[in-house]
C-alpha positions as CSV (number, residue, x, y, z in Angstrom):
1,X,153.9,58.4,107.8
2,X,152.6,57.9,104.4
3,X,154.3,60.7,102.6
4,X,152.9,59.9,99.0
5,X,149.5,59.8,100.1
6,X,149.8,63.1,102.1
7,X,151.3,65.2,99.3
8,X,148.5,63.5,97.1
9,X,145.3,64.4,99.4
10,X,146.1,68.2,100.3
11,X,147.0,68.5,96.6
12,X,143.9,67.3,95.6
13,X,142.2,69.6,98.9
14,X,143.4,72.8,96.2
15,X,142.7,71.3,93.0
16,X,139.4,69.8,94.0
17,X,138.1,73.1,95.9
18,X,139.0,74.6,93.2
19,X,137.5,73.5,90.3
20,X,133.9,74.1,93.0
21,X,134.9,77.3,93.9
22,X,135.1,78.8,90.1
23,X,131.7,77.4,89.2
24,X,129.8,78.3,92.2
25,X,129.8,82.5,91.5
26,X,128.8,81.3,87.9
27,X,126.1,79.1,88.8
28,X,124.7,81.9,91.2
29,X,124.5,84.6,88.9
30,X,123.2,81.8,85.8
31,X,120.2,80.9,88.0
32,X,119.0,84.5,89.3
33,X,120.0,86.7,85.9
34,X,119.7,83.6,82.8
35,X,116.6,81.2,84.8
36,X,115.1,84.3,87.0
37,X,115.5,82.3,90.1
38,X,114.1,83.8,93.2
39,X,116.3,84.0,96.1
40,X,115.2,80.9,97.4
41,X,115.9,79.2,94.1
42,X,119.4,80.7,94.3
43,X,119.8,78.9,97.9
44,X,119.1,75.3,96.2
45,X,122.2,75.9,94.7
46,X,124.1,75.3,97.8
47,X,121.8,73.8,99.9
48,X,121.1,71.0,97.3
49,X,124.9,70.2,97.4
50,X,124.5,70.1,101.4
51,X,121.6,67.7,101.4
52,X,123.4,65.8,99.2
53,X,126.5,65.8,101.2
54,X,124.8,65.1,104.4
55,X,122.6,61.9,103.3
56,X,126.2,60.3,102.4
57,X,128.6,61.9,104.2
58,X,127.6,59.5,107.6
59,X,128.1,56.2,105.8
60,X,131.6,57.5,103.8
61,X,133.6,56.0,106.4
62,X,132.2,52.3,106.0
63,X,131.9,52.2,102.1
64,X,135.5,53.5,102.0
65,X,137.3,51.2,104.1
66,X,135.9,48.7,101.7
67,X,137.1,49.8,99.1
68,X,139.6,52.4,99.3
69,X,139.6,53.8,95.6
70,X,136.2,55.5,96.5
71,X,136.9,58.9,96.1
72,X,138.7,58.6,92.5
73,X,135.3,57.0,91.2
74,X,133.0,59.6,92.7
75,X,135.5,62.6,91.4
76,X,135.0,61.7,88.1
77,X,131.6,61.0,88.5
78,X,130.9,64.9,89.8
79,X,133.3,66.2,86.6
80,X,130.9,64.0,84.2
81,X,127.8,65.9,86.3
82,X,129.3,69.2,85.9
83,X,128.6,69.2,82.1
84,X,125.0,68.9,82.3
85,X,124.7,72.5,84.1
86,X,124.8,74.7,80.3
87,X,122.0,72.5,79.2
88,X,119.6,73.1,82.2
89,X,116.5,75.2,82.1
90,X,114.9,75.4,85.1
91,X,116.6,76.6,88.5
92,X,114.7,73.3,90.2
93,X,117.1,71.2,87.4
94,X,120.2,73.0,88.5
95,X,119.6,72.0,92.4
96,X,118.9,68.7,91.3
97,X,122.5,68.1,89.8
98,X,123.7,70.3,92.8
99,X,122.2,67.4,95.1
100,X,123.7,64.5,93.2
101,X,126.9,66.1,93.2
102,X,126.7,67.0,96.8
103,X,126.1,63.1,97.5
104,X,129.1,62.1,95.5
105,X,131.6,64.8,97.6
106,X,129.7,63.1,100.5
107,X,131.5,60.3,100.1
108,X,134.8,61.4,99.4
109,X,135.7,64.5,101.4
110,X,135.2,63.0,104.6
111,X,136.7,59.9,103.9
112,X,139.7,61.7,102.2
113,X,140.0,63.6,106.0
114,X,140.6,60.2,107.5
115,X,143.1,59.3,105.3
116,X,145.2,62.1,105.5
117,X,144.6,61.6,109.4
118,X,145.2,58.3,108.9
119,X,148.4,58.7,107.0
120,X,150.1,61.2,109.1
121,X,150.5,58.6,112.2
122,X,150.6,58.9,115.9
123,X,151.3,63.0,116.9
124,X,151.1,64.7,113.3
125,X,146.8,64.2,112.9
126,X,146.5,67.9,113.9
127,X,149.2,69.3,112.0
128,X,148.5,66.9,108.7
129,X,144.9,67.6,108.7
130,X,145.3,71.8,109.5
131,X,148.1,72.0,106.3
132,X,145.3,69.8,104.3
133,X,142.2,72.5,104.8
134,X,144.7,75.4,104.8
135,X,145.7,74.2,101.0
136,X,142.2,73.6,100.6
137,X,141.0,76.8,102.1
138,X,143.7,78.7,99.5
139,X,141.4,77.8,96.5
140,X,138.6,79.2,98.0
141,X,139.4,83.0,97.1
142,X,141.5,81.8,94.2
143,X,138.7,80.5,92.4
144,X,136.5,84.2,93.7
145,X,139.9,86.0,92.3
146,X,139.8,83.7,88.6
147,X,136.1,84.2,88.2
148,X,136.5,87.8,88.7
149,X,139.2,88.5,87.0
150,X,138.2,85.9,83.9
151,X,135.1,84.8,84.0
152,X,132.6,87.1,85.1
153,X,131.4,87.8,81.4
154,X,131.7,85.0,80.2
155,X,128.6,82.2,79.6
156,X,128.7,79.6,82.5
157,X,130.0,77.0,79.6
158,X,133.1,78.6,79.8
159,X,133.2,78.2,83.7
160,X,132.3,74.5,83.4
161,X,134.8,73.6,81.0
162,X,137.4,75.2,82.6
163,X,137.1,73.7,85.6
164,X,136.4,70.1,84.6
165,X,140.3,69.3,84.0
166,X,140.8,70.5,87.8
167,X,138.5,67.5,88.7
168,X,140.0,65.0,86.3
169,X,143.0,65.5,88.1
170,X,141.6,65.8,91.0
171,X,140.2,62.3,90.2
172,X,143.7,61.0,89.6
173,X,145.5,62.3,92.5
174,X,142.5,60.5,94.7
175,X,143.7,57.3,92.8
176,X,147.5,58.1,93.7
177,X,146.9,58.8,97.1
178,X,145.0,55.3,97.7
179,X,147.6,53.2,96.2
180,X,149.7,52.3,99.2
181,X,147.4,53.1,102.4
182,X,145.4,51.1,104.7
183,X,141.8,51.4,105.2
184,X,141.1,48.3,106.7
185,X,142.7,48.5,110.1
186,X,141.0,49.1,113.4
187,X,142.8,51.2,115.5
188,X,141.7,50.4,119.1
189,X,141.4,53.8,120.6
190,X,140.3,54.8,124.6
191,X,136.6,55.0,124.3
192,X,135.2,58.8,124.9
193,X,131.8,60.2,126.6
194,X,128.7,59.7,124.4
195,X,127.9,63.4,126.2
196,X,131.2,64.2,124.4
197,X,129.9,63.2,120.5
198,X,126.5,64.5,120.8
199,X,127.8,68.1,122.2
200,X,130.7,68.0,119.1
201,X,127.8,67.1,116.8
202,X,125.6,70.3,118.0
203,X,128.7,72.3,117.9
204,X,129.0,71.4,114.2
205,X,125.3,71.5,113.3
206,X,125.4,75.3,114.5
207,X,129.0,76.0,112.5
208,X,127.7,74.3,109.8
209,X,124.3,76.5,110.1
210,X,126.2,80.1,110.3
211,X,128.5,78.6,107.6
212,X,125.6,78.6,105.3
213,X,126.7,82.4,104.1
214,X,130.4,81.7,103.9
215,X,131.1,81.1,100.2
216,X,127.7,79.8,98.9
217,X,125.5,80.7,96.3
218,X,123.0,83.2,97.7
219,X,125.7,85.7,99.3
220,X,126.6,86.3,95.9
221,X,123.4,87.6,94.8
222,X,122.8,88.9,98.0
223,X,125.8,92.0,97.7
224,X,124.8,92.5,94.2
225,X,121.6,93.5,94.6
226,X,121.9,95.0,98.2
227,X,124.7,97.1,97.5
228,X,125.0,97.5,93.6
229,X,128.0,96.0,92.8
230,X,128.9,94.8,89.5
231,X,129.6,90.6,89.4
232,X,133.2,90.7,89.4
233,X,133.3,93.2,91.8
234,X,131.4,90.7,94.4
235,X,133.6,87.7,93.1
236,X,136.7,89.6,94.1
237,X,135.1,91.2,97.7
238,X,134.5,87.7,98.8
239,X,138.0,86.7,97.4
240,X,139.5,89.0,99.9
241,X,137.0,88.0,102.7
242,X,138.5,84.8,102.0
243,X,141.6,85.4,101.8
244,X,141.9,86.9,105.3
245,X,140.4,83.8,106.7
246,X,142.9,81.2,105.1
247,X,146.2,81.0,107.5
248,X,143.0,79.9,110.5
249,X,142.7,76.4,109.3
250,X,146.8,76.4,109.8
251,X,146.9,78.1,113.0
252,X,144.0,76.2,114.6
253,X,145.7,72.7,114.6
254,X,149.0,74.0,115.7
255,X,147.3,75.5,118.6
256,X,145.0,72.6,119.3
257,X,148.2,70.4,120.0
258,X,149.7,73.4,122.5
259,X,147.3,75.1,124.5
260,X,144.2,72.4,124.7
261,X,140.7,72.2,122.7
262,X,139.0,74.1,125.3
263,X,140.5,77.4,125.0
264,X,140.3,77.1,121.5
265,X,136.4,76.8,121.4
266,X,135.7,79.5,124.1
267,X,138.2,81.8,121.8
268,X,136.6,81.1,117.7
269,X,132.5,81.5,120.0
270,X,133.3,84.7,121.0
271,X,134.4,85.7,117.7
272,X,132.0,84.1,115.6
273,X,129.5,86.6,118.4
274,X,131.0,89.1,117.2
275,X,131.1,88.5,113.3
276,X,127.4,87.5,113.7
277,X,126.3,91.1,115.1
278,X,128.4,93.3,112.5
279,X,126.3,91.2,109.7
280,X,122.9,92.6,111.1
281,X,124.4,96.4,110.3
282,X,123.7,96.7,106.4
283,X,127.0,98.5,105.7
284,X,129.1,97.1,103.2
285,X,132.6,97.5,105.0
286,X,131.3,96.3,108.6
287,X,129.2,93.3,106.7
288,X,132.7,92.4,105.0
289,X,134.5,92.7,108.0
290,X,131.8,90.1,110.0
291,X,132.0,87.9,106.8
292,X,135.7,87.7,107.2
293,X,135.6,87.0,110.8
294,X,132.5,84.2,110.6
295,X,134.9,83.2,107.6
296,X,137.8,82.7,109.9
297,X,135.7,81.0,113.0
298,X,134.3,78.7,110.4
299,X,137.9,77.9,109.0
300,X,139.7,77.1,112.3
301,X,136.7,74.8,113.9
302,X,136.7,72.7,110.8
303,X,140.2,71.2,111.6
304,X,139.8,71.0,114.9
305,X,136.5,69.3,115.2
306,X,137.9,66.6,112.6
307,X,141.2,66.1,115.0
308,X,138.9,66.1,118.4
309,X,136.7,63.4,116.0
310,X,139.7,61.5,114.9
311,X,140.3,60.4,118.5
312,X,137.0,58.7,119.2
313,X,136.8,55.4,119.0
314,X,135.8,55.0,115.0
315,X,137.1,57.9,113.6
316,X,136.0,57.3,110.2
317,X,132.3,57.0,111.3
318,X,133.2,60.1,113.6
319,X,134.1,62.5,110.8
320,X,131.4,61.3,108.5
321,X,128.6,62.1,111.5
322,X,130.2,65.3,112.1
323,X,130.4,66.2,108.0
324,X,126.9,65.0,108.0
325,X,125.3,67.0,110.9
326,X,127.3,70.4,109.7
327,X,125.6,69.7,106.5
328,X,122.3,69.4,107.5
329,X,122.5,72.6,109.5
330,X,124.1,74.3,105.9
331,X,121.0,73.1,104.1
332,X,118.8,74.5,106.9
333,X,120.6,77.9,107.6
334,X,120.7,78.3,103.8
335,X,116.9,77.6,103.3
336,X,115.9,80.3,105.7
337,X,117.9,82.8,104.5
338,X,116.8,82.0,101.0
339,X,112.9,82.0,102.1
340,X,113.6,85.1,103.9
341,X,115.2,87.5,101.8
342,X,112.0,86.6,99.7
343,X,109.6,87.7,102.3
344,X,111.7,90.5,103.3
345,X,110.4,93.4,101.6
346,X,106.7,92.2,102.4
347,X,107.8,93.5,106.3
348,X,109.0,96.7,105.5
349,X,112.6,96.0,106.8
350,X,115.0,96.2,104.2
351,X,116.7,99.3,106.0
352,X,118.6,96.3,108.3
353,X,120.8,93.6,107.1
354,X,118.2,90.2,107.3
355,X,121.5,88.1,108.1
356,X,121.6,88.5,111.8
357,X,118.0,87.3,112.6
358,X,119.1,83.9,110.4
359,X,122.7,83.3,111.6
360,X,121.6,84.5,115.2
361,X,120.2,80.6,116.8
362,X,122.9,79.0,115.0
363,X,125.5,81.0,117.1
364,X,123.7,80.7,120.0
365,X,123.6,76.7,119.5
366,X,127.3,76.5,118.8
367,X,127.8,78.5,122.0
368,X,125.9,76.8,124.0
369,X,127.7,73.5,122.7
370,X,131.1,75.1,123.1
371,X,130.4,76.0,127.1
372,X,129.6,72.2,127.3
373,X,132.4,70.4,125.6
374,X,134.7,72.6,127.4
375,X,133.8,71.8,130.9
C-alpha cells in the first residue's frame, strides 16, 4: 500500500472538487442574469465540461501510464482556464472554456481513480476508492454552503479567484501523489464477460444521464425561477441535498465487499425509481427530497462501478470507458433538459415539474442494465 500517494489523491478528491463546486453556482447565475443565457445556454455550462470529459476520459488510462505526472500538468492547465471566465461575453464562449476544461479533468480524474485503486493493493480497492469519492463528495455542498454564505453577491471574479489557489494545490498534491507509484505495470487479471462491460457501460450511460441534474449548472436556475428563491437561498438548498447524500459513496464500497454487487444494484434502481417520480411533482420539499435521493443513488454507484471496473482485465482502460460513457449520457440528459425547459411553456405545462419526462428513459436504461449485470 502506497500510503503517501493515498493521502495525496483523496486530498486532492476535496481540494480539487472544490475549487469546481464554488464556481459552478457563479457561472450559472453569470450566464442566465449577466449574458441572458437561455436555459439551454445555461446547460452548455455543464454539458460542455461533459463533452469535454467524455472525448478524453477513454484514452486517460493509456496517456497516463506513460507518463504518470499527467494529472499535475492538466490541473494547472484548468486553473490557468479558469481566469478567462470574467472576460467572456457570450454564453457560447463560456461553454467553450467549459469544454476545454472538461477535456483536461478527462484525463486526470479517471486516471487519478486508478491510482488510488492502484495504490491501495490487493483487498482495500473498494474501501480506498469509497473514502476517495466520500472526501470528494464532502466538497460538493461545501462549496454550495461557501457560495451561499460568501459569494452569492459577489461578481464571478471574486469566485474565480478564490478558487484558483484550491487548484494550484490541487496541482501539487497530483505531483506528490505520482512521485513513488507505478503506472507501468500490467496486472494479469481473470478475464470477464464482454456481456459483463457492455451492461456496466449502459448502466453508467443511464446514471450518468439522470446525474445530469445533480449539482450542474441548469438546476440552479431551474429553483430560482420555478420557485422564487433568492441565489443563496438555492446554493444552500442544494448544499443540504448534498449533504444528505455524502456518507453513500462510504457506505457503498464497504457493502460491495460484504454482501455482493448484485444486491447493491437491485437496492440504489429501486431508489433512484423512486427519486425520479417525486421530481415530476413540482413541490419544492418532495422535488428536494427526490434530488437528495437521485443524489444518493448517483453517489454510491460511482464507487462501485469503478471497483466492479477495476477488476476487468485493464482496469485503467475500464474506468476511462466507464467515465466516458457516463459523460456522454450527462451531456445528453443535460441537453434535453436544457432544450426543454425552453419549449416548456409553448405546451401549456408548466403546472408539472418537466424533470420526470427527461430523467424518466435514463432510469429505465439503468434498470434495465442493473436486472442484467445482476443475473
Amino acid at each position: 500500500m502506497n500510503t503517501l500517494a493515498l493521502v495525496a489523491f483523496t486530498v486532492l478528491a476535496f481540494t480539487g472538487s472544490l475549487a469546481t463546486r464554488m464556481l459552478t453556482p457563479a457561472l450559472s447565475f453569470f450566464l442566465r442574469e449577466g449574458l441572458r443565457a437561455s436555459f439551454f445556454g445555461v446547460s452548455t455550462l455543464t454539458s460542455g465540461y461533459m463533452l469535454g470529459r467524455s472525448l478524453t476520459a477513454y484514452f486517460s488510462g493509456s496517456i497516463g501510464r506513460r507518463w504518470r505526472y499527467l494529472p499535475s500538468l492538466c490541473l494547472i492547465l484548468n486553473a490557468l482556464l479558469t481566469l478567462l471566465y470574467p472576460l467572456t461575453r457570450r454564453w457560447y464562449e463560456v461553454a467553450g472554456l467549459s469544454f476545454l476544461q472538461g477535456a483536461l479533468m478527462g484525463l486526470t480524474w479517471p486516471f487519478i481513480q486508478y491510482l488510488v485503486m492502484a495504490s491501495a493493493g490487493e483487498g482495500r480497492t473498494g474501501r480506498a476508492i469509497s473514502i476517495y469519492f466520500f472526501v470528494g463528495s464532502v466538497a460538493g455542498p461545501a462549496g454550495d454552503a461557501v457560495y451561499g454564505v460568501l459569494f452569492s453577491t459577489s461578481p464571478v471574479t471574486s469566485v474565480v479567484l478564490a478558487s484558483l489557489p484550491l487548484y494550484v494545490l490541487s496541482s501539487l498534491l497530483a505531483y506528490l501523489g505520482s512521485l513513488n507509484i507505478q503506472v507501468g505495470e500490467t496486472v494479469v487479471k481473470e478475464a470477464s464477460s464482454e456481456g459483463g462491460v457492455y451492461w456496466l457501460l449502459m448502466l453508467g450511460f443511464g446514471i450518468g444521464g439522470v446525474a445530469s441534474l445533480v449539482g450542474s449548472s441548469i438546476v440552479y436556475v431551474f429553483l430560482r425561477e420555478w420557485f422564487a428563491l433568492s441565489k443563496g437561498a438555492v446554493a444552500l438548498f442544494l448544499s443540504l441535498v448534498g449533504g444528505l447524500s455524502v456518507g453513500s459513496k462510504l457506505i457503498s464500497g464497504y457493502a460491495l465487499d460484504r454482501i455482493g454487487v448484485g444486491i447493491i444494484l437491485k437496492s440504489l434502481t429501486v431508489l433512484l425509481l423512486i427519486g425520479t417520480l417525486l421530481t415530476g411533482v413540482r413541490s419544492l420539499p418532495l422535488l428536494l427530497i427526490g434530488l437528495a435521493i437521485i443524489s444518493m443513488v448517483v453517489g454510491a454507484f460511482i464507487p462501485v462501478s469503478r471497483a466492479i471496473a477495476y477488476a476487468f482485465p485493464d482496469p485503467a482502460l475500464a474506468v476511462g470507458r466507464l467515465n466516458s460513457l457516463g459523460n456522454i449520457g450527462t451531456v445528453i440528459g443535460l441537453l434535453a433538459i436544457g432544450a426543454g425547459m425552453d419549449l416548456l411553456p409553448s405546451f401549456g405545462l408548466e403546472w408539472i415539474s418537466p424533470l420526470i419526462a427527461f430523467l424518466g428513459p435514463f432510469t429505465l436504461m439503468a434498470l434495465a442494465s442493473t436486472l442484467r449485470l445482476s443475473l
